[in-house]
C-alpha positions as CSV (number, residue, x, y, z in Angstrom):
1,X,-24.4,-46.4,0.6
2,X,-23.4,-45.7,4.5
3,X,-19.8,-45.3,3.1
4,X,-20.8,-42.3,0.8
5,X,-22.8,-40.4,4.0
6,X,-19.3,-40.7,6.4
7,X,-17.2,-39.8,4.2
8,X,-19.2,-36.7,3.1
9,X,-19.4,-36.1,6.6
10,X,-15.8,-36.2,7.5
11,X,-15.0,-33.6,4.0
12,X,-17.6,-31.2,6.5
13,X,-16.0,-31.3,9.0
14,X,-12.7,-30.3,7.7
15,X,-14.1,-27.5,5.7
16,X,-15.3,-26.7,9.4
17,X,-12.2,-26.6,10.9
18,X,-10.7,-24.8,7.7
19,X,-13.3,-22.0,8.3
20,X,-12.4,-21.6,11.9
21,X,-8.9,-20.9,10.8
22,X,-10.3,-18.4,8.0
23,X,-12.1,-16.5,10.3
24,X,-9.0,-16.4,13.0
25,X,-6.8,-14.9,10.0
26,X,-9.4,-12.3,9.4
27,X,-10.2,-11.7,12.9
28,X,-6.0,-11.0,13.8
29,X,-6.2,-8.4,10.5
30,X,-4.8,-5.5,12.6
31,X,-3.0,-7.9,15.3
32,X,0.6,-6.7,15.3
33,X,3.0,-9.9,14.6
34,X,0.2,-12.1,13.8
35,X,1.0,-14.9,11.4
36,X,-1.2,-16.6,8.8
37,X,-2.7,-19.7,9.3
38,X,-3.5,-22.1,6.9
39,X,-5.2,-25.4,7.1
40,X,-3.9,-29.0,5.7
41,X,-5.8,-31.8,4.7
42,X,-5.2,-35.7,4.3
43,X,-6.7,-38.3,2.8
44,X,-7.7,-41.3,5.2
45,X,-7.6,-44.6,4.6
46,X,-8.8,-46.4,1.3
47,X,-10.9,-49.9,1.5
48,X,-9.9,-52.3,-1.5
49,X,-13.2,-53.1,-3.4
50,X,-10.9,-55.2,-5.8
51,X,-7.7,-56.6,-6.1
52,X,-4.9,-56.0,-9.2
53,X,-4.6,-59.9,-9.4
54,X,-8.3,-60.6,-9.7
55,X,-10.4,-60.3,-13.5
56,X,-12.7,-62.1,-14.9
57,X,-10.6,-64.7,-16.9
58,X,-8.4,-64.9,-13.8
59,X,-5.6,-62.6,-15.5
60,X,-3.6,-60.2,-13.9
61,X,-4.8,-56.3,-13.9
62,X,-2.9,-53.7,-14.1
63,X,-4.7,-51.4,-11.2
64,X,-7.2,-52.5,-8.2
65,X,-9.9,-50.7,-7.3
66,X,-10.0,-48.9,-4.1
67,X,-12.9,-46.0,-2.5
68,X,-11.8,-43.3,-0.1
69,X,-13.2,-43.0,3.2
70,X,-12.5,-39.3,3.4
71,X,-10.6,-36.4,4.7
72,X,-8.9,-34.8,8.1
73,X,-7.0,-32.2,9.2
74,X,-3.4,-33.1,8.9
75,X,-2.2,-29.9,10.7
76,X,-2.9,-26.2,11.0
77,X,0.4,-24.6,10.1
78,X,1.2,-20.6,10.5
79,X,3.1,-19.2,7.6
80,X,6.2,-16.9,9.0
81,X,6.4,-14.5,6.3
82,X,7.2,-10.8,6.5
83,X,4.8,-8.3,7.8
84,X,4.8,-4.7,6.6
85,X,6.5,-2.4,8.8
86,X,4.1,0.5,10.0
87,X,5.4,3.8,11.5
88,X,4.5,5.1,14.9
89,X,5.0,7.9,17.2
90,X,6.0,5.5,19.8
91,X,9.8,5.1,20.7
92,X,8.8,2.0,22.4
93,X,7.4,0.2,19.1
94,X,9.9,-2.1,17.7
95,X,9.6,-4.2,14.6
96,X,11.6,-7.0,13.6
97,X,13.0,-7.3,10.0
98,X,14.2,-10.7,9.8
99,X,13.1,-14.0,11.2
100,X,13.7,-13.0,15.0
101,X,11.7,-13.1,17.9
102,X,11.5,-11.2,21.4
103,X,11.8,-12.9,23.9
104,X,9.4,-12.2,27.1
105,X,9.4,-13.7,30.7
106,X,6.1,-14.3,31.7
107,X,5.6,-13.6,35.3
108,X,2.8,-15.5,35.8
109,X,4.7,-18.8,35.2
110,X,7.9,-17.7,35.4
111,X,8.9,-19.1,31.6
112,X,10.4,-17.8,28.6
113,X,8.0,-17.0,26.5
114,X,8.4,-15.4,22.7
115,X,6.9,-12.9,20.6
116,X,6.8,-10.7,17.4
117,X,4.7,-8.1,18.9
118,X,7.1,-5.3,20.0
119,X,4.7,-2.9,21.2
120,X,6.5,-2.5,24.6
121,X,6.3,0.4,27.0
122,X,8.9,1.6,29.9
123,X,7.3,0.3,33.4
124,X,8.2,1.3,36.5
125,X,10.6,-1.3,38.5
126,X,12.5,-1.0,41.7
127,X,15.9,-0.1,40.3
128,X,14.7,2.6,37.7
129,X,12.3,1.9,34.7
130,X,11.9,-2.0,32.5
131,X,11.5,-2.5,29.2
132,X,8.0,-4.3,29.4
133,X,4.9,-5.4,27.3
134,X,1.5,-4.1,28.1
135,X,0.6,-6.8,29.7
136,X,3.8,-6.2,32.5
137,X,6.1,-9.0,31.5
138,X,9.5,-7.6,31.1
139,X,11.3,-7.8,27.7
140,X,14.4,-9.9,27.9
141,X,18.2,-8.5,26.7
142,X,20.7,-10.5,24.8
143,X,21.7,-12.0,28.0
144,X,19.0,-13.2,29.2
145,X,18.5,-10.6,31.7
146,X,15.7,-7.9,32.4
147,X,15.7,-4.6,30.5
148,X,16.2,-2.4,33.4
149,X,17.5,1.2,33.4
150,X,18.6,3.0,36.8
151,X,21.2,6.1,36.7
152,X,23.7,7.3,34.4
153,X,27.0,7.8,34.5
154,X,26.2,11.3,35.6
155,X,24.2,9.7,38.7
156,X,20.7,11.0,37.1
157,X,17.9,8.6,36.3
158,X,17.9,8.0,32.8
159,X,15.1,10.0,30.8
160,X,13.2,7.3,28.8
161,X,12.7,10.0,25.9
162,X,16.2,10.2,25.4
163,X,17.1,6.5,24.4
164,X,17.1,5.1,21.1
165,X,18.4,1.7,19.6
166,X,20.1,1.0,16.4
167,X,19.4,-1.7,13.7
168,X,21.7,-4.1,16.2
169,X,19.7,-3.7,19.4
170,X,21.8,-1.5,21.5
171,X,20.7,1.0,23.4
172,X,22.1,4.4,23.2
173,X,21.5,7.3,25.4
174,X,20.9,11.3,24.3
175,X,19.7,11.6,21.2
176,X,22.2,14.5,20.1
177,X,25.5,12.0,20.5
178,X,23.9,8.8,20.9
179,X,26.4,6.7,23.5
180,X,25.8,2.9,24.4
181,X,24.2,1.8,27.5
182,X,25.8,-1.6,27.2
183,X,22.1,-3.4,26.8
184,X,20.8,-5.1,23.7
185,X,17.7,-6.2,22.8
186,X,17.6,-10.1,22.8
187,X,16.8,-11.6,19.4
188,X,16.2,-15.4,19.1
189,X,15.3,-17.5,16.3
190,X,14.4,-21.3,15.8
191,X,15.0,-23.9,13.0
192,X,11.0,-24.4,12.5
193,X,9.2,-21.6,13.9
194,X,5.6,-23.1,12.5
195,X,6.2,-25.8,15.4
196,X,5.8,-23.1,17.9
197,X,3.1,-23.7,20.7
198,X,0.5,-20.6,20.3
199,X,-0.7,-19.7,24.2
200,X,-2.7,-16.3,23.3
201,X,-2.2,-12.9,23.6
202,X,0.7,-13.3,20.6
203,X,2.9,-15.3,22.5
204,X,4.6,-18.2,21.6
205,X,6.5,-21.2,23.7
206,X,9.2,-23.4,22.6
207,X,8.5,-27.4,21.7
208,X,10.5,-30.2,20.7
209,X,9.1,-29.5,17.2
210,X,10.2,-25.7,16.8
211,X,13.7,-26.4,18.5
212,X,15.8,-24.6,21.3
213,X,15.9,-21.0,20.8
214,X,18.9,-19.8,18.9
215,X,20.3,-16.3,20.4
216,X,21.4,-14.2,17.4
217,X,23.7,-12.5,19.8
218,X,25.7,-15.8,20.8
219,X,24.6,-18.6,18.3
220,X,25.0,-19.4,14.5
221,X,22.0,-18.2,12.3
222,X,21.2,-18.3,8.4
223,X,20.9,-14.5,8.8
224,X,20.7,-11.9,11.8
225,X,17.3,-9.7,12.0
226,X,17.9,-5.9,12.1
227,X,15.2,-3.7,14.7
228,X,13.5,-0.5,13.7
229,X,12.5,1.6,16.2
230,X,9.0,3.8,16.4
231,X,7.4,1.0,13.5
232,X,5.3,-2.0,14.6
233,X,5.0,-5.0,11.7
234,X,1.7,-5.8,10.5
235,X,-0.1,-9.1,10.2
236,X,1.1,-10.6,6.9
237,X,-2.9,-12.1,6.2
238,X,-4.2,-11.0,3.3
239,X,-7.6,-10.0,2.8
240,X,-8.2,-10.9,-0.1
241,X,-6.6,-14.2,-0.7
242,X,-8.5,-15.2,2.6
243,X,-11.9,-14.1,1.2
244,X,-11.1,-16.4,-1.6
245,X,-10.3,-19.0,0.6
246,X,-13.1,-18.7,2.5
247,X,-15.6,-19.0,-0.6
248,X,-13.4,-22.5,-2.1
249,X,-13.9,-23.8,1.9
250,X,-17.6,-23.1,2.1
251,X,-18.4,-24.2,-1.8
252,X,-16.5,-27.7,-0.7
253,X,-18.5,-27.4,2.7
254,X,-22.1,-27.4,0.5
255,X,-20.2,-30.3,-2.1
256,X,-20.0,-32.7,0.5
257,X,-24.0,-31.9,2.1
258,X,-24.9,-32.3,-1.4
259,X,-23.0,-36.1,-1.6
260,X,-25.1,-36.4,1.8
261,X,-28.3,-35.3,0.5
262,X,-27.8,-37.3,-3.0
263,X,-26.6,-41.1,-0.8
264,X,-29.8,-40.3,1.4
265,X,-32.8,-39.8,-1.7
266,X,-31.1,-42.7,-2.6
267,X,-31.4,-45.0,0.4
268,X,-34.7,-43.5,0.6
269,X,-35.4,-45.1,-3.4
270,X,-33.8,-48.3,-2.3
271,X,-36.3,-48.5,0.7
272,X,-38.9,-47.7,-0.9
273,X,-38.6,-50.6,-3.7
274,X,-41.3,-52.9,-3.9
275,X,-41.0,-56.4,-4.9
């Protein structure tokens, strides 16, 4: 009877954790760049009550018999699909249309650090203005380098108004004959973004699970991502699917305290026997 009540228990608790991730996805609705979560299960292990060889008459049997001891989370796993791409009146909102990432040095630890969030702004840096996030970490070019912008060829500091990028990256200068400033926007992807380590704030670091960063600029990949300017892409979590998910998670949660409530009125029965 004890096995009934821990296994119930461990089917809670992953419902818990299930929950948790339900409520993340709906929390990071309107979060630009944010990716849905979903939750996996596994079974654990099963204890054999009866083995194939063993009958009555001593005969072979075709199956055993063997109880579950429950469930666990096997892995949360964030699904990289396609946000929509909303308009803005920002020329510093970028949105990725592909499977590309910025990439952002944090300053604070002085690591690469990647992102699908490209609501950036133009900072103010010692040689001119940087590309930056709002947070102050400066958005990373094709090279590797800093986004920074000091004079132009004219010996004038560049007016931030004035520059655009194309699908590519590049940023051009005066927006009646757009000319190319020789700096691109750094795109990187990796062969399993889902094994990406998530540190907050919609950043994301590299692991041994997600692979090295591939630079679209430099390295082979399936297919290059294309920029749009003055549009931000949208959390791909959708409402409603989650609201169904989150009614299957808590109608499993109350299954399994039911299996607890029914194993314990009987315990209690069994104690209460009299001989």
């Amino acid at each position: 009877m004890m096995r009934s009540l821990w296994t119930a228990a461990s089917g809670m608790m992953s419902q818990q954790t299930s929950v948790d991730t339900i409520a993340n996805n709906l929390a990071n609705v309107n979060t630009v760049g944010y990716k849905q979560e979903q939750t996996q299960f596994k079974s654990l292990l099963y204890q054999n009550l009866q083995a194939k060889t063993t009958s009555a008459n001593g005969e072979n049997k075709p199956v055993g018999a063997q109880v579950g001891l429950g469930s666990r989370v096997s892995a949360v796993t964030s699904i990289y699909t396609q946000g929509a791409l909303n308009a803005t009146d920002s020329t510093t909102d970028f949105a990725i249309n592909g499977d590309g990432f910025f990439a952002v040095r944090n300053t604070n630890t002085d690591e690469t650090v990647y992102t699908r969030n490209g609501h950036f702004t133009w900072a103010t840096a010692t040689e001119g203005v940087m590309l930056s996030t709002s947070e102050g970490y400066p958005v990373l070019s094709a090279d590797g380098a800093e986004i920074v912008l000091g004079q132009d060829a004219n010996g004038e500091d560049y007016k931030t108004n004035l520059i655009t990028i194309d699908t590519d990256g590049n940023l051009l200068y005066e927006s009646n004959n757009p000319a190319p400033i020789g700096i691109k926007i750094g795109l990187y992807q990796f062969s399993n973004p889902a094994g990406l380590d998530k540190i907050g704030g919609s950043y994301l670091s590299e692991t041994e699970a997600s692979g090295t960063a591939l630079n679209e600029e430099y390295d082979a990949v399936g297919k290059k991502s294309s920029l749009r300017q003055s549009y931000l892409e949208s959390s791909n979590v959708q409402v409603a699917t989650e609201m169904v998910n989150l009614i299957t998670a808590q109608r499993a949660y109350e299954l399994c305290s039911k299996a607890i409530t029914t194993s314990d009125t009987m315990m209690e029965q069994a104690n209460n026997l009299k001989r």
